[in-house]
N, CA, C and O atoms as a Tripos MOL2 file, in Angstrom:
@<TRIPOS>MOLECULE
protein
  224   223    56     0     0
PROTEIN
NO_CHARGES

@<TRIPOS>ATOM
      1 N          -7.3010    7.8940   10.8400 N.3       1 UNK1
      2 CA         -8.2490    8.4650    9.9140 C.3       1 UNK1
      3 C          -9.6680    8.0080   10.2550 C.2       1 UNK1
      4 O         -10.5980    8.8040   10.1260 O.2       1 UNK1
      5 N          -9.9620    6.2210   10.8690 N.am      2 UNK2
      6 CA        -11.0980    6.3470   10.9470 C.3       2 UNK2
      7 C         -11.5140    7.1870   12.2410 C.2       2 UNK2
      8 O         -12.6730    7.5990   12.2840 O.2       2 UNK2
      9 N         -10.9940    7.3550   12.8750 N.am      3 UNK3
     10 CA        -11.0880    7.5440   14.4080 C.3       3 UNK3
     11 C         -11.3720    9.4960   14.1700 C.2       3 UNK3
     12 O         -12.3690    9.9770   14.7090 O.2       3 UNK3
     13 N         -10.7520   10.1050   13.6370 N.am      4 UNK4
     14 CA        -10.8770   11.1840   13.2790 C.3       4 UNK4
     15 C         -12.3600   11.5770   12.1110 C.2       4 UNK4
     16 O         -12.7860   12.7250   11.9840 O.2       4 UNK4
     17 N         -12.9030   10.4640   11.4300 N.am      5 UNK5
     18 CA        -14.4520   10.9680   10.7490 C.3       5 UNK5
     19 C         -15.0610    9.9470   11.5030 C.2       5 UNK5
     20 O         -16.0740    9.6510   10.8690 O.2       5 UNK5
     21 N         -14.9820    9.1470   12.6620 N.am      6 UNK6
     22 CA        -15.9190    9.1390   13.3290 C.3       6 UNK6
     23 C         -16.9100    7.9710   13.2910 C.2       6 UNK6
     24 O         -18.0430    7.8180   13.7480 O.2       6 UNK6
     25 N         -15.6890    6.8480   12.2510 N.am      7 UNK7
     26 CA        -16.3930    5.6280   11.9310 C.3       7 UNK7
     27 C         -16.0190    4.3490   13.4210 C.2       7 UNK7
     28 O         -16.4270    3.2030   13.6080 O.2       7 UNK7
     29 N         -15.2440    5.0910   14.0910 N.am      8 UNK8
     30 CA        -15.1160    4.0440   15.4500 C.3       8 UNK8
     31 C         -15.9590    4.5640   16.4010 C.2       8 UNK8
     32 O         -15.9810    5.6720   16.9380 O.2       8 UNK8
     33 N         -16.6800    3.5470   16.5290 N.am      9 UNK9
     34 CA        -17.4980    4.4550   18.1580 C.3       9 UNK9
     35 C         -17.6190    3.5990   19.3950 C.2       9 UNK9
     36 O         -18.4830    3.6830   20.2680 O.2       9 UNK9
     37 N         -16.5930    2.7520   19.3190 N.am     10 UNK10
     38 CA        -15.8530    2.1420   20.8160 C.3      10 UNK10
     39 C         -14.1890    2.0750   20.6460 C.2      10 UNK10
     40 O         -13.3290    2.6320   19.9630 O.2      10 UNK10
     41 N         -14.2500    1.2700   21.4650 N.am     11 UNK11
     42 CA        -12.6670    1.0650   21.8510 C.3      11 UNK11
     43 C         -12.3500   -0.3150   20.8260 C.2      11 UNK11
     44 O         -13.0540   -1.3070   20.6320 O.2      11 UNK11
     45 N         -10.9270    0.0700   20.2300 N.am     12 UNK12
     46 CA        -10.9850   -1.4240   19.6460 C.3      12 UNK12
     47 C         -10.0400   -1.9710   20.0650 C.2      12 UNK12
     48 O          -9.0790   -1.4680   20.6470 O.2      12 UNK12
     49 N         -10.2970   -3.4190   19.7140 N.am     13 UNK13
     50 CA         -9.5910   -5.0060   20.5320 C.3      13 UNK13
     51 C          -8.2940   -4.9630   19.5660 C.2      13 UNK13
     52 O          -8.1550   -4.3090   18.5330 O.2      13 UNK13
     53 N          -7.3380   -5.8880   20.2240 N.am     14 UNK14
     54 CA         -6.2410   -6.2530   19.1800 C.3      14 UNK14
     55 C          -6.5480   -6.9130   18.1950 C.2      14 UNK14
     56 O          -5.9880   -6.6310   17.1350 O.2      14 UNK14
     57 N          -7.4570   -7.9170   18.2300 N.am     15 UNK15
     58 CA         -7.9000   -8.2840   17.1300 C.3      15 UNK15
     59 C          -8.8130   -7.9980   16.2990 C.2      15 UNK15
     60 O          -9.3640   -8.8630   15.6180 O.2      15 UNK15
     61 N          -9.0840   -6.8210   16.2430 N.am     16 UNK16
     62 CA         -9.7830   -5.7540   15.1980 C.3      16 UNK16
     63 C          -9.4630   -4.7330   14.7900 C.2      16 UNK16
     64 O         -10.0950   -3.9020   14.1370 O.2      16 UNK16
     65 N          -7.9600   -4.7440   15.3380 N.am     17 UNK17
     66 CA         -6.7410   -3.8580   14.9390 C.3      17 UNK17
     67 C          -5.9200   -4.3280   14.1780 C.2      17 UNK17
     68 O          -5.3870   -3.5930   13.3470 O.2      17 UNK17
     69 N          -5.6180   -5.6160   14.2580 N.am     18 UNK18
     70 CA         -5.2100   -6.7030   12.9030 C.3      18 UNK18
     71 C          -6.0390   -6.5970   11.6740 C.2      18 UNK18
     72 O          -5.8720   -6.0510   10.5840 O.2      18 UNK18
     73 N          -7.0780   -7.3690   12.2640 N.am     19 UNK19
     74 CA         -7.9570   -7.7910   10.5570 C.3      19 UNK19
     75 C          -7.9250   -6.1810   10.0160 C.2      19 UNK19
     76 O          -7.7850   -6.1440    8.7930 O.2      19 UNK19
     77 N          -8.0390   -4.6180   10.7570 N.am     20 UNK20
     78 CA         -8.0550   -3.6790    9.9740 C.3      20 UNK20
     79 C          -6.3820   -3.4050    9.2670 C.2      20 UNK20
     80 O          -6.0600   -3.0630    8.1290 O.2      20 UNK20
     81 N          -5.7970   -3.6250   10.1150 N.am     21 UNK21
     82 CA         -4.5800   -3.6470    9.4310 C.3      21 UNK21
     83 C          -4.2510   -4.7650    8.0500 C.2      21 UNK21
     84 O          -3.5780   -4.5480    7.0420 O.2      21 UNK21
     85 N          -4.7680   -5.6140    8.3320 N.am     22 UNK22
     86 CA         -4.7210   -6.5200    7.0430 C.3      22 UNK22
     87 C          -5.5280   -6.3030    6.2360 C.2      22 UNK22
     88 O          -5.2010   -6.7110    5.1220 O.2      22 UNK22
     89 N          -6.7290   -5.6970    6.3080 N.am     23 UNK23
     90 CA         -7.5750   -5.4260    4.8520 C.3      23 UNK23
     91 C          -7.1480   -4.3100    4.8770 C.2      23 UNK23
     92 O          -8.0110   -3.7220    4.2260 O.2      23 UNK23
     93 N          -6.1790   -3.3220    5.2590 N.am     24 UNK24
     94 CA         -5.6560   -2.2770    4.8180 C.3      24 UNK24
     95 C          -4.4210   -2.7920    3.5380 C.2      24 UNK24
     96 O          -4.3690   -2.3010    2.4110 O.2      24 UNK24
     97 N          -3.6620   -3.6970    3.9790 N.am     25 UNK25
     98 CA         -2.6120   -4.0370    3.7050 C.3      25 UNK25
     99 C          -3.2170   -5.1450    1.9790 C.2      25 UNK25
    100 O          -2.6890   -5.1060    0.8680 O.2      25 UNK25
    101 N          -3.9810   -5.6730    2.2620 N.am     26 UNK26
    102 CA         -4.6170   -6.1490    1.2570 C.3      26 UNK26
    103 C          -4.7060   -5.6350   -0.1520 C.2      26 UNK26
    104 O          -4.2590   -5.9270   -1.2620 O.2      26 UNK26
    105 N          -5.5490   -4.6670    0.4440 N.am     27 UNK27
    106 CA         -6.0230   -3.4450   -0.6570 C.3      27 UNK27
    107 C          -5.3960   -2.9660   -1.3750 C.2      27 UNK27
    108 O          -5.7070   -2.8060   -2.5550 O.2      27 UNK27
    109 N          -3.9270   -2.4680   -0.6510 N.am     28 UNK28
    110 CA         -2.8520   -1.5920   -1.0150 C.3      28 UNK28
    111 C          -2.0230   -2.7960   -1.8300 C.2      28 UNK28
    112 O          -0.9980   -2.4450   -2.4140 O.2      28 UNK28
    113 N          -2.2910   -3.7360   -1.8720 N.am     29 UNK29
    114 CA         -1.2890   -4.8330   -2.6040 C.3      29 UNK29
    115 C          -2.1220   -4.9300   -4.4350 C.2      29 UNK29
    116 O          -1.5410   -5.0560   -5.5140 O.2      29 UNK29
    117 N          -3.9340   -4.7860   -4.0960 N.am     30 UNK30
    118 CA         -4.5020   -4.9720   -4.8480 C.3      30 UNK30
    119 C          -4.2770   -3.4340   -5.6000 C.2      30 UNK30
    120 O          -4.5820   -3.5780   -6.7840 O.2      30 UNK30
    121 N          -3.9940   -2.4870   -5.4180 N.am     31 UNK31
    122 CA         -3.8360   -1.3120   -5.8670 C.3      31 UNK31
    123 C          -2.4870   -1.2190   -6.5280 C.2      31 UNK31
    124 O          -2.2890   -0.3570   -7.3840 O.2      31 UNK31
    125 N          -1.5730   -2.0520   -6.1750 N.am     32 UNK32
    126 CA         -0.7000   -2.1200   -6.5540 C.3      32 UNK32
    127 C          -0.4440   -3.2360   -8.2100 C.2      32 UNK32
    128 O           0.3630   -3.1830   -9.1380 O.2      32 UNK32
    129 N          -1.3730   -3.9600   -7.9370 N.am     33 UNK33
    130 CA         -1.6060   -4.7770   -8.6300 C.3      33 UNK33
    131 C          -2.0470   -4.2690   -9.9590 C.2      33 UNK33
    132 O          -1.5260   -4.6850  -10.9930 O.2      33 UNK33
    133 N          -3.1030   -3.2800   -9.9520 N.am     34 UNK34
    134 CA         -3.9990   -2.3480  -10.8590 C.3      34 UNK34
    135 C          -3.0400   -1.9340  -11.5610 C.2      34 UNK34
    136 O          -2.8590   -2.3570  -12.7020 O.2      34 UNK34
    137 N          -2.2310   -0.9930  -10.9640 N.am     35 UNK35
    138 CA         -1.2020   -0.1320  -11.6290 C.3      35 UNK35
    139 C          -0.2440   -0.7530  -12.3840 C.2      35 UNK35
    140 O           0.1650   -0.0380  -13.2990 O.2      35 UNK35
    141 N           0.4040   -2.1610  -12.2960 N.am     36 UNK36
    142 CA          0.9500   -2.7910  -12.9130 C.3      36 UNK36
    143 C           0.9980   -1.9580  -15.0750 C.2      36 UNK36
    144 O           0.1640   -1.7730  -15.9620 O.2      36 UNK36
    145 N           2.2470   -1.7850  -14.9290 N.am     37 UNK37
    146 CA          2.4240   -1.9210  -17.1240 C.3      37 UNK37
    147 C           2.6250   -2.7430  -17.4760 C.2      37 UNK37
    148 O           3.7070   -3.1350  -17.0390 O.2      37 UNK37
    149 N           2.0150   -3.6510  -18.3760 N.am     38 UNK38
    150 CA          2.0330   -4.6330  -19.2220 C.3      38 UNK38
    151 C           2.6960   -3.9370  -20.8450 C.2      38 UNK38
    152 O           2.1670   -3.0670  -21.5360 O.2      38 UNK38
    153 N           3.6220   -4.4620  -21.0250 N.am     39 UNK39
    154 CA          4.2860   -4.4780  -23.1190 C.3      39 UNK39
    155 C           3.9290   -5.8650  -23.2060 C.2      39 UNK39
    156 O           4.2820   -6.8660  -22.5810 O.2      39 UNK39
    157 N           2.9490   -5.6000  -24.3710 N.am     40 UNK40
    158 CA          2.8290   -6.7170  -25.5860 C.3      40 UNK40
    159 C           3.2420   -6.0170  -26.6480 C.2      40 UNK40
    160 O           2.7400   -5.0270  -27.1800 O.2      40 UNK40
    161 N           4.4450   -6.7780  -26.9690 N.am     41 UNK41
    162 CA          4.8340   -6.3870  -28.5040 C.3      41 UNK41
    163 C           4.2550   -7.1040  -29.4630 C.2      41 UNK41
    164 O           3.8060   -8.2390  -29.3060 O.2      41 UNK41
    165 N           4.2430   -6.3040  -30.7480 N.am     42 UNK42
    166 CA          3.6450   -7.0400  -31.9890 C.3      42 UNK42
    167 C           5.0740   -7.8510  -32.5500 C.2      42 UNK42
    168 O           6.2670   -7.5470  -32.5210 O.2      42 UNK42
    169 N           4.3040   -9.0500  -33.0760 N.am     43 UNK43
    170 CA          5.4550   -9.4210  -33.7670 C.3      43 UNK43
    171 C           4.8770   -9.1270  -35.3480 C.2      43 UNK43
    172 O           3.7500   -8.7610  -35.6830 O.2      43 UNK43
    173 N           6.1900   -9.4520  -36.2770 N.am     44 UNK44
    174 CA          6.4470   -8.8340  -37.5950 C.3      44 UNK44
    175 C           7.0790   -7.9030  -37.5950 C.2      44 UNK44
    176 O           7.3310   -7.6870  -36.4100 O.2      44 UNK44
    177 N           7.7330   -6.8250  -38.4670 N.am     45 UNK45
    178 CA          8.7660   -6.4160  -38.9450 C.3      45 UNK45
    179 C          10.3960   -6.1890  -38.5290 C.2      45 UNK45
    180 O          11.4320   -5.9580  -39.1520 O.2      45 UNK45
    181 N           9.9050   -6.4470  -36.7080 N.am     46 UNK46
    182 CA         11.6280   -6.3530  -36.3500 C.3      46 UNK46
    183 C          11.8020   -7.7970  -35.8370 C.2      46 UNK46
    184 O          12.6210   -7.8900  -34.9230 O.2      46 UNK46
    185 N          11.3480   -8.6740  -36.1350 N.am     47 UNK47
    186 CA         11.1830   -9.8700  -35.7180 C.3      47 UNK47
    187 C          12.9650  -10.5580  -36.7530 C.2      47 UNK47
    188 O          13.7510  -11.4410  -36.4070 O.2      47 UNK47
    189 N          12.9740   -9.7530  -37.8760 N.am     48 UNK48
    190 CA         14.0160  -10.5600  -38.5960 C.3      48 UNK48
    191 C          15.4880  -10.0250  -38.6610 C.2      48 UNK48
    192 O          16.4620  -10.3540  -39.3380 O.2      48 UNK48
    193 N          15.2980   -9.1760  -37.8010 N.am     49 UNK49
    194 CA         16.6620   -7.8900  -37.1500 C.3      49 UNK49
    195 C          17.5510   -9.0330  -36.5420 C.2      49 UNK49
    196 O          18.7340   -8.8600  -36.8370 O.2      49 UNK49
    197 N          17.3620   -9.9700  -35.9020 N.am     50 UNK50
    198 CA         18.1270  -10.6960  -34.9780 C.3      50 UNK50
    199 C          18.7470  -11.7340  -35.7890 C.2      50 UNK50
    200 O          19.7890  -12.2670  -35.4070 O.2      50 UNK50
    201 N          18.0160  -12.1530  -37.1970 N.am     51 UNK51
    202 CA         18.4740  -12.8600  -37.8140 C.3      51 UNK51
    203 C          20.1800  -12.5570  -38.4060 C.2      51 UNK51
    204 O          21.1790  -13.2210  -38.1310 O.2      51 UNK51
    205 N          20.0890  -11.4400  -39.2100 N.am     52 UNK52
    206 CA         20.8890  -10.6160  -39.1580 C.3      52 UNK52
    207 C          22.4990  -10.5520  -38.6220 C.2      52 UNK52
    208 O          23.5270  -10.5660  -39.2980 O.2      52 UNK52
    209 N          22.2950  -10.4600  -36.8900 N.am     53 UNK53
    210 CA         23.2470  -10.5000  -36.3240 C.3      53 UNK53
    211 C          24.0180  -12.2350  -36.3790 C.2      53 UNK53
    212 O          25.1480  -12.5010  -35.9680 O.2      53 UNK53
    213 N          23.2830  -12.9690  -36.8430 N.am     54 UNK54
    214 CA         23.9100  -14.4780  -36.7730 C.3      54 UNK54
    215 C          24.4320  -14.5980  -37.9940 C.2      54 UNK54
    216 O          25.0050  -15.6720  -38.1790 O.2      54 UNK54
    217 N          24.4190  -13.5320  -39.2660 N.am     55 UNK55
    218 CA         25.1320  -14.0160  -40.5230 C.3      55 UNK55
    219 C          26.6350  -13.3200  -40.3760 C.2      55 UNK55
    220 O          27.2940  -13.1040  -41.3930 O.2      55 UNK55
    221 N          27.0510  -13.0420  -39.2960 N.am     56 UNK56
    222 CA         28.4230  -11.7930  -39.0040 C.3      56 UNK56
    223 C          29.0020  -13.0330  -38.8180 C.2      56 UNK56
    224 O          30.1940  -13.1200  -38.5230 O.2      56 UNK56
@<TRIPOS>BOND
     1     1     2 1
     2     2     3 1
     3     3     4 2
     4     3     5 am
     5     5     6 1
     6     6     7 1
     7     7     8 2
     8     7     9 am
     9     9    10 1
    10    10    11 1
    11    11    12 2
    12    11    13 am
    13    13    14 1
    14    14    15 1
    15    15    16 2
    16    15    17 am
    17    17    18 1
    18    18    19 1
    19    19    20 2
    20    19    21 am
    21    21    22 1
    22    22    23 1
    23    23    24 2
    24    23    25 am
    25    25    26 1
    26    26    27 1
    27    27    28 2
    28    27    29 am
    29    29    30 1
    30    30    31 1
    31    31    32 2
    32    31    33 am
    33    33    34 1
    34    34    35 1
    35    35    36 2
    36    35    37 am
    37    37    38 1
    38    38    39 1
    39    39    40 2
    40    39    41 am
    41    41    42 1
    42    42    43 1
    43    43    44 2
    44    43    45 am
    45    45    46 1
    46    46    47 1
    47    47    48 2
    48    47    49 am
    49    49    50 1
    50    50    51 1
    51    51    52 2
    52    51    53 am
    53    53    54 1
    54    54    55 1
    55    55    56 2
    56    55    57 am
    57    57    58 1
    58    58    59 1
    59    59    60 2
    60    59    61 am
    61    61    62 1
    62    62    63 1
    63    63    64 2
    64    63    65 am
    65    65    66 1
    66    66    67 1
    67    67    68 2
    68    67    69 am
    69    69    70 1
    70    70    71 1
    71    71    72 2
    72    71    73 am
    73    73    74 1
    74    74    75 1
    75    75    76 2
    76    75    77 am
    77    77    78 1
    78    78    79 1
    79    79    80 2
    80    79    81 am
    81    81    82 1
    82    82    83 1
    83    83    84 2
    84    83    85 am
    85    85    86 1
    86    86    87 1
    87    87    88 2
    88    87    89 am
    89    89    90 1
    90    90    91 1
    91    91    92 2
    92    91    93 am
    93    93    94 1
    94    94    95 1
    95    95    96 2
    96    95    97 am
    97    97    98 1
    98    98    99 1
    99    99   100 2
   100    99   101 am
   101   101   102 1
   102   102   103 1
   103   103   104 2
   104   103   105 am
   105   105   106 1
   106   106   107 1
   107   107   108 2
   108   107   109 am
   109   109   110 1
   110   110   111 1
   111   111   112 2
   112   111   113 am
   113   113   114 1
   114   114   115 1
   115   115   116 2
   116   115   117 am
   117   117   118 1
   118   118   119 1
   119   119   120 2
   120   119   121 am
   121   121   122 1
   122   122   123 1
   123   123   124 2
   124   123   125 am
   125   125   126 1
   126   126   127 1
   127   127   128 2
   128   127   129 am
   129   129   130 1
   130   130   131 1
   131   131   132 2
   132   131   133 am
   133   133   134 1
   134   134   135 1
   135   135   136 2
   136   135   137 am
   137   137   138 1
   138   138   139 1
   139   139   140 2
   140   139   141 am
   141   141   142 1
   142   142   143 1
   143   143   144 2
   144   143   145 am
   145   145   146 1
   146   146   147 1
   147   147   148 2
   148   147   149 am
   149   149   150 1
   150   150   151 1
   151   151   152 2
   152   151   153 am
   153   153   154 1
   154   154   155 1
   155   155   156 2
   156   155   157 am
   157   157   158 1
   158   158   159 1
   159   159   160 2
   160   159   161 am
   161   161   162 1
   162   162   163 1
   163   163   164 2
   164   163   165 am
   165   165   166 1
   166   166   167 1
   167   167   168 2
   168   167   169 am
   169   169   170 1
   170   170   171 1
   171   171   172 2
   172   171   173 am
   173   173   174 1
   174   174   175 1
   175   175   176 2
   176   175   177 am
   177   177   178 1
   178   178   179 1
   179   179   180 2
   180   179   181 am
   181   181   182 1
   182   182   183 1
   183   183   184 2
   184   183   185 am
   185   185   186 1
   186   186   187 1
   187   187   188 2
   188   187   189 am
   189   189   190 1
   190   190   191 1
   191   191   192 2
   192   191   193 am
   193   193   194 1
   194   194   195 1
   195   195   196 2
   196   195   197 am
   197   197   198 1
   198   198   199 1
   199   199   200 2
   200   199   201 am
   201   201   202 1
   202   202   203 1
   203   203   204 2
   204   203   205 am
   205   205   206 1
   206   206   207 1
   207   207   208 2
   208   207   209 am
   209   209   210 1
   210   210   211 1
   211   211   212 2
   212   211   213 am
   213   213   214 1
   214   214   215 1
   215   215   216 2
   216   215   217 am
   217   217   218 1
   218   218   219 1
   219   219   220 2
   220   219   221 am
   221   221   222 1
   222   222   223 1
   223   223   224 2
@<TRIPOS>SUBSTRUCTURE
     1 UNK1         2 RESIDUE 1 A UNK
     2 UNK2         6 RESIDUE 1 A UNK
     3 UNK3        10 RESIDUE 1 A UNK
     4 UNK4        14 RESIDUE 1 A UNK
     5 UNK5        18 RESIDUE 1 A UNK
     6 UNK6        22 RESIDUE 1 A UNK
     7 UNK7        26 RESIDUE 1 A UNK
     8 UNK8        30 RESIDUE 1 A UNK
     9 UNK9        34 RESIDUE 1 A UNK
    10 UNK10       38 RESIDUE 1 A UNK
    11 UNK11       42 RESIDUE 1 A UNK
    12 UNK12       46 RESIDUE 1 A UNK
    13 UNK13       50 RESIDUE 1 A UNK
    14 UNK14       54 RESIDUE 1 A UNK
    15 UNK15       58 RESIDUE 1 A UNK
    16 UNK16       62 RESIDUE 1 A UNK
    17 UNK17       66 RESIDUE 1 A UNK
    18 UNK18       70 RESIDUE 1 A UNK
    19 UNK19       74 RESIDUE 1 A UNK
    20 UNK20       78 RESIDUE 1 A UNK
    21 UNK21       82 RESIDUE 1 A UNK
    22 UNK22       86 RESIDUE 1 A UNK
    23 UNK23       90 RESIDUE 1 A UNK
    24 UNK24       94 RESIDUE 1 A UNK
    25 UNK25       98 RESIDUE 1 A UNK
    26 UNK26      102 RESIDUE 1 A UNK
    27 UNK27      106 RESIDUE 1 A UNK
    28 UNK28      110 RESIDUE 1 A UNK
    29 UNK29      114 RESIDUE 1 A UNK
    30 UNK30      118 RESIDUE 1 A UNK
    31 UNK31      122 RESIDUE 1 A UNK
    32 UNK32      126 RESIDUE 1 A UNK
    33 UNK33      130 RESIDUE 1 A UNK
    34 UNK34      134 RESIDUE 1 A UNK
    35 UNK35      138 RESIDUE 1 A UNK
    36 UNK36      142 RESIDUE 1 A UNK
    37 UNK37      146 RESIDUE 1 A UNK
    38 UNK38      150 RESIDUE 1 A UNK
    39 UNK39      154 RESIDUE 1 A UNK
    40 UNK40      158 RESIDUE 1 A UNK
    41 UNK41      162 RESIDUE 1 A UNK
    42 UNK42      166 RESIDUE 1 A UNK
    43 UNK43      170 RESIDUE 1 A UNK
    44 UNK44      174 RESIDUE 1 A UNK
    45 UNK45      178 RESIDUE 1 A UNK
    46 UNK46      182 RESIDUE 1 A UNK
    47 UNK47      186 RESIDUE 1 A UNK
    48 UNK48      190 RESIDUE 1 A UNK
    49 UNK49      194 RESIDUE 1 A UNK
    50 UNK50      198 RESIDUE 1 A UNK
    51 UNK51      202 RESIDUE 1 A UNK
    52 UNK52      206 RESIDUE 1 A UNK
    53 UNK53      210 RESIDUE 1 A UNK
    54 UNK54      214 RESIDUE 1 A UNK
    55 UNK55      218 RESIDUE 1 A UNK
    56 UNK56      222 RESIDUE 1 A UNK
């Protein structure tokens, strides 16, 4: 992709084929990260449902 719009304009080294591969790989972890769902439940009213099951 960069090579195709034209943001490389030499030849690149192995080791600038890494670090791009790793701040690729980075990113995509941090993106992953973003997307994460978090549940916070409220507590109160079903909080005493469980009680319940221990008087059987």
């Amino acid at each position: 992709m960069l090579a195709q719009t034209g943001q490389l304009r030499q030849k690149v080294t192995e080791d600038q084929l890494k670090d791009l591969l790793n701040a690729v790989a980075e990113n995509s972890r941090k993106e992953e990260e973003e997307q994460k769902v978090v549940f916070s439940r409220r507590k109160g009213g079903w909080d005493d449902d469980d009680d319940d099951l221990l008087d059987l």
